[in-house]
C-alpha positions as CSV (number, residue, x, y, z in Angstrom):
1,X,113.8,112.4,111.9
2,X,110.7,112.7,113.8
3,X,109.1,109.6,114.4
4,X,105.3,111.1,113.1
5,X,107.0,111.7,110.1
6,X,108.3,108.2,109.4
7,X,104.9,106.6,110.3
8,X,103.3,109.6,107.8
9,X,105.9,108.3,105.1
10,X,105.6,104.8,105.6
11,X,101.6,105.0,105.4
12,X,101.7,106.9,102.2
13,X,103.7,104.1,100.4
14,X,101.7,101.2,101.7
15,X,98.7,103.3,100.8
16,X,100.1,103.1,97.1
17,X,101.4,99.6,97.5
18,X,98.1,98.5,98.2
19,X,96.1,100.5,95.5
20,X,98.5,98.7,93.1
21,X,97.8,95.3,94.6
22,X,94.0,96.1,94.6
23,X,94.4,96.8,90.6
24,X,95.6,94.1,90.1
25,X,93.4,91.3,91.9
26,X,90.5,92.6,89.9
27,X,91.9,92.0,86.4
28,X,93.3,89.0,87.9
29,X,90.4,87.7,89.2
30,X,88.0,89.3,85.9
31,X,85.0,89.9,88.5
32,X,82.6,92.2,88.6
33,X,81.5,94.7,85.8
34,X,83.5,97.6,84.0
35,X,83.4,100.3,85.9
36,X,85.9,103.6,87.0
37,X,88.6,101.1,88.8
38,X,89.1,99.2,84.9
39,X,90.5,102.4,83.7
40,X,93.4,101.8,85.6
41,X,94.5,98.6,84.6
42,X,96.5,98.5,81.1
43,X,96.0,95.5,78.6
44,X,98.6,93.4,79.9
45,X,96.3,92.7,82.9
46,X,98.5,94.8,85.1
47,X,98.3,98.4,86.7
48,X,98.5,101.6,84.6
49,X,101.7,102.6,85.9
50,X,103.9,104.7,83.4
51,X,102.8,107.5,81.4
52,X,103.8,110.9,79.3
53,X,106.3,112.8,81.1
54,X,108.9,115.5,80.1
55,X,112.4,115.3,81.7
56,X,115.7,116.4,81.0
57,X,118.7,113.8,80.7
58,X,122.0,113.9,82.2
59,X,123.5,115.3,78.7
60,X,120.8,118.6,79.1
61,X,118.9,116.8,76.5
62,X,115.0,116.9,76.5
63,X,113.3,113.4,76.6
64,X,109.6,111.9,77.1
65,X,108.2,108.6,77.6
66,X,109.3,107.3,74.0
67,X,112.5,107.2,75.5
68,X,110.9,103.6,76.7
69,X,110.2,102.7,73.0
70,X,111.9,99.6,71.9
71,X,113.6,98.3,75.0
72,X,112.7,96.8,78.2
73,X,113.6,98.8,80.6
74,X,114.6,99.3,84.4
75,X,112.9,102.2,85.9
76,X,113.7,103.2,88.9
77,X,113.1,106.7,91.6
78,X,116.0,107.7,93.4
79,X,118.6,110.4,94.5
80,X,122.4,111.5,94.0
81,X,122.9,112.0,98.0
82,X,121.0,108.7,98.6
83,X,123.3,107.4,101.2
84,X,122.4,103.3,100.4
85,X,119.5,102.4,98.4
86,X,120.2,103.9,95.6
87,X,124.0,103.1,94.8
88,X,122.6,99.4,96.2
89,X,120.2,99.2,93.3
90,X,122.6,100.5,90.8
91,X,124.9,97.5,92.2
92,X,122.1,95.0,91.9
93,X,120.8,96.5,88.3
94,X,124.5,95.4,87.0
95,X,124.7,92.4,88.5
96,X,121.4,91.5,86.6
97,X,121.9,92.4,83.9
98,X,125.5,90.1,83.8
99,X,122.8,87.4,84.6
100,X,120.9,88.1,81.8
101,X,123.9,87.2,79.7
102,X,123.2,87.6,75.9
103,X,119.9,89.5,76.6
104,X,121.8,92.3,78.5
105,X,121.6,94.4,76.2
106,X,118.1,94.4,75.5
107,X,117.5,95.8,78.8
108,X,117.9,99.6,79.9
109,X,118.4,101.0,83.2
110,X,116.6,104.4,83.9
111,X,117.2,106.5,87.4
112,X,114.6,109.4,87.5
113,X,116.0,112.0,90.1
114,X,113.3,113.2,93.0
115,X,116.1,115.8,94.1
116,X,115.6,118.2,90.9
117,X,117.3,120.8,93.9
118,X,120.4,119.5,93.5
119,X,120.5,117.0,90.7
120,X,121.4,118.6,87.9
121,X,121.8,117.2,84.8
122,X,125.8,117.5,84.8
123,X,125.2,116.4,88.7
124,X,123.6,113.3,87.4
125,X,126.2,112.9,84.7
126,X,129.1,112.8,87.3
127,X,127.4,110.3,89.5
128,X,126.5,108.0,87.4
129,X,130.0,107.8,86.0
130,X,131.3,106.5,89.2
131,X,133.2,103.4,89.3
132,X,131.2,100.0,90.4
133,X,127.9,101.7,88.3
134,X,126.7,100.1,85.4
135,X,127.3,101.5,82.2
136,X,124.9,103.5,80.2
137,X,122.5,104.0,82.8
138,X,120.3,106.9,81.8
139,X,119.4,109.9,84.6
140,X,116.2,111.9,84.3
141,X,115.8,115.0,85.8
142,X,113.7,118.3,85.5
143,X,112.1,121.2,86.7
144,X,110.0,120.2,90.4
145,X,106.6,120.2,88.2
146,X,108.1,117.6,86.3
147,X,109.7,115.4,88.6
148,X,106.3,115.3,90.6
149,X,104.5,114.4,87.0
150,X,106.6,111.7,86.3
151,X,106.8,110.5,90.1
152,X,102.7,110.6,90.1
153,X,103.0,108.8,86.9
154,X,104.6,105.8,88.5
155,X,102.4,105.7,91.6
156,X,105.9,106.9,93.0
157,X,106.2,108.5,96.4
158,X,108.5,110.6,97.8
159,X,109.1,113.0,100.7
160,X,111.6,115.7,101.3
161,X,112.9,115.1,105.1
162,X,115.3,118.6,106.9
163,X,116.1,122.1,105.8
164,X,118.9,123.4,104.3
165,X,121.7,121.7,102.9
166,X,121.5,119.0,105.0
167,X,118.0,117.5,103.8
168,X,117.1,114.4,102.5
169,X,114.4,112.4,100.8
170,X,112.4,109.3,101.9
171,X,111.4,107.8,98.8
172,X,109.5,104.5,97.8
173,X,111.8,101.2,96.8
174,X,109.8,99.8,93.7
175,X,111.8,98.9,90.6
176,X,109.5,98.8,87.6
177,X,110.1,96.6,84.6
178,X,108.6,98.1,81.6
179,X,108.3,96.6,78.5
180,X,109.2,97.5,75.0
181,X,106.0,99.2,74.1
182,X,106.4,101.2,77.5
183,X,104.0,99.5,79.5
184,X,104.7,97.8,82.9
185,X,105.8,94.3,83.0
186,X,106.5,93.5,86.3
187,X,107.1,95.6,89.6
188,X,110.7,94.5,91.3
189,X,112.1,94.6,94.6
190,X,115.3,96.3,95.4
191,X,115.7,93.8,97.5
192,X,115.0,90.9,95.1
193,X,118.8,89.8,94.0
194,X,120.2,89.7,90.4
195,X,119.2,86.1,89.8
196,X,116.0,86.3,90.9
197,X,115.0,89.7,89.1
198,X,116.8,88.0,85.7
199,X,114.3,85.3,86.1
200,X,111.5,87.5,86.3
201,X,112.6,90.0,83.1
202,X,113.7,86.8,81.1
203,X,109.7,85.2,81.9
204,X,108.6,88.4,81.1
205,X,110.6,88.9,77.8
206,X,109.2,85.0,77.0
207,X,105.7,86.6,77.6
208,X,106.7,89.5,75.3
């Protein structure tokens, strides 16, 4: 991959890492009068990250944001062909959840596709069936309008990299932890390890 490219890429997502960091030192810090930038904070004193979308999961069934209702959940941007991150996450997401003991099943893990190409929903379906993969992990995909509105809805950012059937997809690392009225709890990294992101979701789940 061109080394411009990577540099483009890797701009673009600390561009959004810090306009989410920027968010939220000013409801943090509660200076400075109401203006445009309040709009983007939610009433849990975090960033509004999350939103309506319209996706398809990996049963061909239509779903939308109220797919978030009721549970916490794990949402996460990712691909099928994703050579490491992704089956890492899915690794790590298990492994959390096991940490989580009796709360496990309080907790959701959603994978939103950014490869609506290839991902299909049966394409999803077989993937996420694989053996070491949690259980009951739910895949999102859609049409490329959609996939973009739900990405853009998540300050998500990815990047198609090749031609042909060889391409792949740079896409940003965040793990979001959304609470049960759909609203973002906590952003996680992939990197974090299962104890420390059980802490985190069980302090959040305290918080309510």
């Amino acid at each position: 991959m061109p080394r411009r490219s990577i540099l483009l890429f890797a701009g673009a997502c600390i561009a959004v890492a810090v306009a989410v960091a920027v968010s939220a030192i000013v409801v943090v810090s509660g200076r400075g009068d109401a203006g445009p930038s309040s709009r983007e904070v939610s009433s849990t004193g975090l960033p509004d990250v999350g939103g309506p979308f319209q996706l398809v999961n990996q049963d061909g069934q239509a779903v939308d944001q109220t797919l978030l209702n009721g549970k916490w959940s794990l949402v996460f941007f990712g691909f099928t062909y994703c050579p490491d991150y992704c089956p890492t996450t899915l690794g790590m997401l298990e492994a959390t959840k096991r940490a989580l003991g009796d709360r496990a099943d309080e907790v959701q893990i959603v994978f939103i596709s950014v490869d609506p190409e290839r991902d299909t929903p049966q394409a999803l379906k077989d993937y996420l069936s694989s053996d070491g993969f949690p259980e009951g992990v739910i895949g999102l995909t859609g049409t490329p309008e959609q996939v973009r509105a739900a990405a853009d809805a998540y300050r998500a950012v990815y990047q198609k990299v090749g031609e042909g059937d060889a391409y792949t997809l740079n896409h940003s690392l965040t793990i979001y932890l959304m609470g049960p009225d759909g609203r973002l709890r906590s952003a996680l990294g992939h990197d974090l390890g299962p104890d420390n992101a059980a802490r985190i979701i069980q302090q959040a789940m305290a918080r309510g």
